[in-house]
C-alpha positions as CSV (number, residue, x, y, z in Angstrom):
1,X,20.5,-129.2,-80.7
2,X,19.7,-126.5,-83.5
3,X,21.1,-125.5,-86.4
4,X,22.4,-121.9,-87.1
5,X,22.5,-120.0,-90.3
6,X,23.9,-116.7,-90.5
7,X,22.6,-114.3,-93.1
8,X,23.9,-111.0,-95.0
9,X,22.4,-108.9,-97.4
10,X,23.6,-105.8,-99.6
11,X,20.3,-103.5,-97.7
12,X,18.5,-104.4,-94.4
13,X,15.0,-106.6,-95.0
14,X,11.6,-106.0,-92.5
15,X,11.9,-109.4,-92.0
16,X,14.1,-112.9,-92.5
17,X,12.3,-115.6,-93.3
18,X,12.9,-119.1,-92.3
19,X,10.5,-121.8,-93.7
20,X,11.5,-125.8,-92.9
21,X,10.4,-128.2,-95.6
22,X,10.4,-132.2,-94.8
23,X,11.4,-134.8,-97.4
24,X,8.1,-134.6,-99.3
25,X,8.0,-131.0,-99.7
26,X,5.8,-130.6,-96.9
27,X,6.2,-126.9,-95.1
28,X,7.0,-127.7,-91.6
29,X,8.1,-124.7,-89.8
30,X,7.4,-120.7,-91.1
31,X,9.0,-117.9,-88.8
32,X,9.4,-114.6,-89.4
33,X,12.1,-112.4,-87.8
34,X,12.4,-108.7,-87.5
35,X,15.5,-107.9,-89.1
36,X,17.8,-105.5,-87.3
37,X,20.1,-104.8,-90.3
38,X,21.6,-106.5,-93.1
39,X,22.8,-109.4,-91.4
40,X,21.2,-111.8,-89.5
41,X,21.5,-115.7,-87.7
42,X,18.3,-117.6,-88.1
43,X,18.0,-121.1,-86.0
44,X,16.0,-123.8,-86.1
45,X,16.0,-126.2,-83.2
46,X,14.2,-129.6,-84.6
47,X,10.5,-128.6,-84.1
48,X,7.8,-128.0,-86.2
49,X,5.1,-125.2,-86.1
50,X,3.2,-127.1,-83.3
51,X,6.6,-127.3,-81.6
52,X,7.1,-131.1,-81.6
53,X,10.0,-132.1,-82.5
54,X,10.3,-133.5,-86.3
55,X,10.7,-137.1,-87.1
56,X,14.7,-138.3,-88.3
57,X,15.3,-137.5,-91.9
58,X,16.3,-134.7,-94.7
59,X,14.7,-131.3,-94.1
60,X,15.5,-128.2,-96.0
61,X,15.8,-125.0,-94.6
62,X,14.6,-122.1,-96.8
63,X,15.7,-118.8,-95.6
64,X,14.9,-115.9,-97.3
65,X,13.9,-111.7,-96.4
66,X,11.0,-110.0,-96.8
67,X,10.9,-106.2,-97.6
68,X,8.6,-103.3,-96.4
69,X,6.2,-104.0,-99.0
70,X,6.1,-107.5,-98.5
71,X,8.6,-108.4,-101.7
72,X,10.6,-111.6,-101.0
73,X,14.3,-111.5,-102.3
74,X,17.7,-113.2,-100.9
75,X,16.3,-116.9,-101.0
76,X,18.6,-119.8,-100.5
77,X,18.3,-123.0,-99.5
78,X,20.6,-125.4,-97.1
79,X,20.1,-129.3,-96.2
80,X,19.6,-130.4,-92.8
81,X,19.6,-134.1,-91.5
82,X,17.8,-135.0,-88.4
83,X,19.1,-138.0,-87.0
84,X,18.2,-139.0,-83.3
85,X,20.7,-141.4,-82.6
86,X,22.1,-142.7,-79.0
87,X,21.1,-139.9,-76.1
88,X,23.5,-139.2,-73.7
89,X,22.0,-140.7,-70.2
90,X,24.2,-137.9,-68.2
């Protein structure tokens, strides 16, 4: 599963920014996107930079844009919980 947030600002960034942060403030996951206008949809699918998937718990997802001289602006923040309850056996 992954989580989707969508993104709009009032001019087009160089880049969004998505940084994951685990319940001790611990950065987990930094991505950069190339932004392709003002509005974008930034996802995060569970994993951390190495790509294993994080442990069950509260993460925050800080997304953010970065402009062409590297000035971040737009940050907000939203709450995810990981929870890896019953898999499906199908």
């Amino acid at each position: 599963d992954a989580v989707a947030v969508d993104a709009v600002l009032p001019s087009a960034p160089r880049w969004w920014i998505l940084e994951v942060y685990d319940e001790n403030d611990v950065l987990r996951l930094h991505e950069r996107v190339a932004a392709s206008g003002v509005a974008g949809v930034l996802q995060w699918d569970g994993r951390d930079d190495a790509g294993i998937v994080v442990d069950a718990g509260s993460y925050t997802l800080q997304i953010g844009a970065e402009d062409w001289d590297g000035q971040r602006s737009g940050t907000c923040d939203r709450l995810v919980i990981v929870d890896h309850g019953p898999q499906d056996p199908s």
